[in-house]
C-alpha positions as CSV (number, residue, x, y, z in Angstrom):
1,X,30.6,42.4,119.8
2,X,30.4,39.3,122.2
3,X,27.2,36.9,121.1
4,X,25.5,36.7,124.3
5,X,23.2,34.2,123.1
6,X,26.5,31.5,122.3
7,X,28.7,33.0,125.6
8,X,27.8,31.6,128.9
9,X,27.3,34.6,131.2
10,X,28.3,34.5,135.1
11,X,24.8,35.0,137.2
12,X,25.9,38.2,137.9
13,X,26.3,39.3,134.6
14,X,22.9,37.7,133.5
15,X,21.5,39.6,136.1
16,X,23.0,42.9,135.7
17,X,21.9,42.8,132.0
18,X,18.3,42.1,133.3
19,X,18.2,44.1,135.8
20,X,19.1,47.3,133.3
21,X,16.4,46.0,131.1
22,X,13.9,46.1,133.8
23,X,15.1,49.6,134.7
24,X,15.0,50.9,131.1
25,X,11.0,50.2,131.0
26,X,10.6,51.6,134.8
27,X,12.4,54.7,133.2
28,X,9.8,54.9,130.4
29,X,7.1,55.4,132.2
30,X,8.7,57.7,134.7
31,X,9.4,60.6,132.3
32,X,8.8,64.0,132.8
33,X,4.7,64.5,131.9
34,X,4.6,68.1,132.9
35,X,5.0,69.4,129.0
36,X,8.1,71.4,129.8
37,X,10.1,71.7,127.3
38,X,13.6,70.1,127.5
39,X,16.9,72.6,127.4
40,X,18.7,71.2,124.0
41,X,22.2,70.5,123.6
42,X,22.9,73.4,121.5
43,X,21.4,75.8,124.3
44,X,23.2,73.9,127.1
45,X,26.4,74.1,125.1
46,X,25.6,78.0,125.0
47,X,24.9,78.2,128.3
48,X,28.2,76.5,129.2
49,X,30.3,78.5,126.7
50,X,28.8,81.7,128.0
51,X,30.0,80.8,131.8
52,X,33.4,79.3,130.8
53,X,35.4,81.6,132.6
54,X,32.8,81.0,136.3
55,X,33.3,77.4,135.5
56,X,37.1,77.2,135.3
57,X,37.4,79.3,138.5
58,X,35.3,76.5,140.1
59,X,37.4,74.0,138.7
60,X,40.8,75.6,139.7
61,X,38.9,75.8,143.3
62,X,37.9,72.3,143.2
63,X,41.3,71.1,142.4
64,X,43.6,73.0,144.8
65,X,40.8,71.9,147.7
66,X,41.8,68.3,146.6
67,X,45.7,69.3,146.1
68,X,45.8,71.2,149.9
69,X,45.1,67.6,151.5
70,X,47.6,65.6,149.0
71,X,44.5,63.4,147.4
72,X,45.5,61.2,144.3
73,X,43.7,59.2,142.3
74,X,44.3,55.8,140.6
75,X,47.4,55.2,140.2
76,X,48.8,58.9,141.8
77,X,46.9,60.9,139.6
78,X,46.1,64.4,140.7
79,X,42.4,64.1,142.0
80,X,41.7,66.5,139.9
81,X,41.9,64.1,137.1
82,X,38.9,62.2,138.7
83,X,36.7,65.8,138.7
84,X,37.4,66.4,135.0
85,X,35.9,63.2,134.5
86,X,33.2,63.4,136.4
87,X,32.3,66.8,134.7
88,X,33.1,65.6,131.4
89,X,29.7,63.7,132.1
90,X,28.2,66.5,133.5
91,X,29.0,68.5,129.9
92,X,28.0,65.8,127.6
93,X,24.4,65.1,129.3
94,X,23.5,67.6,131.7
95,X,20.9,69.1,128.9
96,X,19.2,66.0,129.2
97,X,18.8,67.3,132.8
98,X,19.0,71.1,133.2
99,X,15.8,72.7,133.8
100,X,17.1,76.7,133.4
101,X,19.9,79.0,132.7
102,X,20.6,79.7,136.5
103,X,21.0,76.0,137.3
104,X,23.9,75.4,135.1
105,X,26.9,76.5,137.5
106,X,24.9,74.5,140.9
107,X,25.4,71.6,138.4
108,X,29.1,72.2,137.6
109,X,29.7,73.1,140.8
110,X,28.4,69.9,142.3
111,X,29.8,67.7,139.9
112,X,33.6,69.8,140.9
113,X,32.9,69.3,145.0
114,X,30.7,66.3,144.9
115,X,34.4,64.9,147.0
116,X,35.0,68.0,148.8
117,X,33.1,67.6,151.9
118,X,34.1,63.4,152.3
119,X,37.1,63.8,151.0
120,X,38.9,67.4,151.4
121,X,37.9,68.0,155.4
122,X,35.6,70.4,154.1
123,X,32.1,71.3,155.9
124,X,28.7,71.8,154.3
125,X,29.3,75.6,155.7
126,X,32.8,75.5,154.0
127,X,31.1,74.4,151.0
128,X,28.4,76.7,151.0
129,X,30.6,79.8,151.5
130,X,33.1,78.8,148.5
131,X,30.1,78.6,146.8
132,X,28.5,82.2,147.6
133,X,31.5,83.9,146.0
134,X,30.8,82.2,142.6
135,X,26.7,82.6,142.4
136,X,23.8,84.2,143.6
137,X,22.2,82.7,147.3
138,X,20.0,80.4,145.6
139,X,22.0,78.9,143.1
140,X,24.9,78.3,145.9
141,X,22.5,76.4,148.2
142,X,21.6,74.3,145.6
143,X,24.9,73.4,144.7
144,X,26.0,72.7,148.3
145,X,23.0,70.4,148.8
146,X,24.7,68.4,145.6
147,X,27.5,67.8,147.4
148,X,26.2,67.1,150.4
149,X,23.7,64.9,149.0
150,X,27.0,62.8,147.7
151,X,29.1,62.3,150.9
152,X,29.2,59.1,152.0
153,X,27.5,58.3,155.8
154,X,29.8,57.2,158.5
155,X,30.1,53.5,158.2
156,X,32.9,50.7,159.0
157,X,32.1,48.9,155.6
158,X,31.3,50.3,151.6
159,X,27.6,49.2,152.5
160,X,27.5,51.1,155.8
161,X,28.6,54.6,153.9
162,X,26.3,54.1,151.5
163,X,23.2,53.2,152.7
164,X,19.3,53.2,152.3
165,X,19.5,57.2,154.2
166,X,22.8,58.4,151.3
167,X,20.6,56.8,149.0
168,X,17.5,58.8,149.9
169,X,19.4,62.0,150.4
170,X,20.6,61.7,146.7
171,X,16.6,60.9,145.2
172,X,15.6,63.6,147.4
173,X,18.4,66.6,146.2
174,X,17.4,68.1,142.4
175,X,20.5,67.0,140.3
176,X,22.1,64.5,142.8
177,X,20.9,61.4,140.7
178,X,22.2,63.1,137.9
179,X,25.7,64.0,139.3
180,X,26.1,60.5,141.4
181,X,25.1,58.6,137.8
182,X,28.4,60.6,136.0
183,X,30.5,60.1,139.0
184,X,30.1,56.5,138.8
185,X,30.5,56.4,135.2
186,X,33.8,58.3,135.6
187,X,35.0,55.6,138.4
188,X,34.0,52.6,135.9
189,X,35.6,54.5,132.7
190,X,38.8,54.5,135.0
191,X,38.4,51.1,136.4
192,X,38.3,49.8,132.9
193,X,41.0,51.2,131.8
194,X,42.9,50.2,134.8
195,X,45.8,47.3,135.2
196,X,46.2,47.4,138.3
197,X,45.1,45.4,141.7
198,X,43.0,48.2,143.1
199,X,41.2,49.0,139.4
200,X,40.6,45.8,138.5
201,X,38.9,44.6,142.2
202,X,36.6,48.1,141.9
203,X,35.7,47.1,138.2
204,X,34.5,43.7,139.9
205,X,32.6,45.9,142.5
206,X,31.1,48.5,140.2
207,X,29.9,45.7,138.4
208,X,28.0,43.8,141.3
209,X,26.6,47.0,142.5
210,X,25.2,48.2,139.2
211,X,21.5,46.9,139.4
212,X,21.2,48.2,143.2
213,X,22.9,51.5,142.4
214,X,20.8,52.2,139.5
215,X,17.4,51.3,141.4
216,X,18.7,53.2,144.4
217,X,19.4,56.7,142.9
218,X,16.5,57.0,140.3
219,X,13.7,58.6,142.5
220,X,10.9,58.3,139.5
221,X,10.1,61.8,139.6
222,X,8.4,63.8,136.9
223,X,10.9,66.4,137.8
224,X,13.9,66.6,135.2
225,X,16.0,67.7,137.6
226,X,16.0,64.4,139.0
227,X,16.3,62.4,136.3
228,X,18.5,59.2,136.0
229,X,19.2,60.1,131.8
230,X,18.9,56.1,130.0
231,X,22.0,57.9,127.9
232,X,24.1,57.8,130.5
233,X,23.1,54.4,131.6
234,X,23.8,52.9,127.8
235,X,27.8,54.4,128.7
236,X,27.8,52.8,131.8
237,X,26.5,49.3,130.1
238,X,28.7,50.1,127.2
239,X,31.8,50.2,129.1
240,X,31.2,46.9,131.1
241,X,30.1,45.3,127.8
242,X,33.6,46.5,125.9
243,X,36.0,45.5,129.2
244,X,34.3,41.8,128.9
245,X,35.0,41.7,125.1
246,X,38.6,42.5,125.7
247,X,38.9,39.9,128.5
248,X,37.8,37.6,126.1
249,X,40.1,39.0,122.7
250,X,43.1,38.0,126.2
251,X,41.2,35.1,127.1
252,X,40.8,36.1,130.5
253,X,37.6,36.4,130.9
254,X,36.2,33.7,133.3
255,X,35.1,31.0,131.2
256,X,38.3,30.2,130.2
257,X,39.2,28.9,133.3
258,X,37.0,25.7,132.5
């Protein structure tokens, strides 16, 4: 682990790593303070195990929507590559989040088309009738306002697409927070990872974006179901932390430029 009190730290870095802090003791006091009980992981797990076969329909659905209009993913990966991760997310932390048994497929489902609308020419009716042949009325609106809450506004620039109204849309939408948080932490697991031009510029993005994002999606609600989960930030931090360790092990991170 890198000594940050002996490394000098870019201000962007110093600030990211303040700007977490500050949001981890926002988060404290934001908690849920209704008394409900919170689903565990064993019963989300259940829950999960008991609608494996609704979940890889919406899966197999979710991929050939991506695979119909010829989207790829890092370095030509099937998009669907990108959804697993995302969901991965979604299966590792969505207890933290879940308030009931009959929000469990919205909350796959949006984490599986959270794209499908920006990126596969779909509609929010298109959306919302793929969903109606998976789950009951309610639970299909719900899901289509997860995805809808995560398309990107018309805009000429990455700021203009995502703006002050997508960001409101998200805080406003039970489980957009949520899903946006492990969609991002999927695009900076992969960016990480990544060699290339295109990863390693979106790494450097991710990065400068962090403290807004993470102020932008958390609406402070006492409502789990719009919970930012402090677990799922630590992975975010985590990852950025162990990418600047191995730019140093290469010594490539900045510093040794002077």
């Amino acid at each position: 682990m890198i000594n940050l009190l002996i490394v000098p730290v870019r201000d962007a870095w110093e600030q990211f790593f303040l700007s977490v802090l500050l949001w981890f003791c926002d988060f404290f006091v934001t908690l849920p303070t209704n008394n409900q009980k919170d689903m565990t992981k064993a019963s989300y797990e259940a829950l999960t195990a008991k609608f494996a076969e609704q979940i890889a329909h919406i899966r197999e659905t979710a991929h050939e929507l991506h695979r119909s209009v010829n989207q790829t993913y890092g370095d030509d990966l099937p998009y669907g590559y990108h959804l697993d991760m995302v969901v991965s997310g979604i299966q590792d932390f969505g207890h933290l989040v879940c308030a009931s048994e009959d929000d469990v497929l919205p909350l796959y489902f949006g984490g599986y088309y959270h794209d499908s609308i920006e990126d596969a020419r779909q509609t929010y009716n298109d959306v919302l009738r793929a969903a109606r042949k998976m789950m009951t009325e309610e639970q299909a609106l719900m899901a289509t306002e997860i995805a809808y809450a995560l398309t990107n506004d018309k805009g000429r620039t990455r700021a203009e697409r995502a703006g002050e109204k997508y960001y409101q849309g998200i805080r406003e939408t039970p489980y957009a927070p949520f899903v946006k948080l492990c969609d991002r932490l999927a695009n900076i697991t992969y960016s990480c990872s990544g060699v290339n031009a295109d990863s390693l510029h979106m790494k450097e993005v991710y990065k400068g974006e962090m403290p807004h994002f993470l102020a932008s999606i958390n609406p402070h609600s006492d409502d789990q179901r719009y919970l930012v989960p402090q677990e799922v930030v630590m992975k975010l931090a985590e990852c950025l932390i162990d990418d600047l360790e191995r730019e140093e092990q290469n010594a490539s991170a900045w510093w040794f430029e002077y």
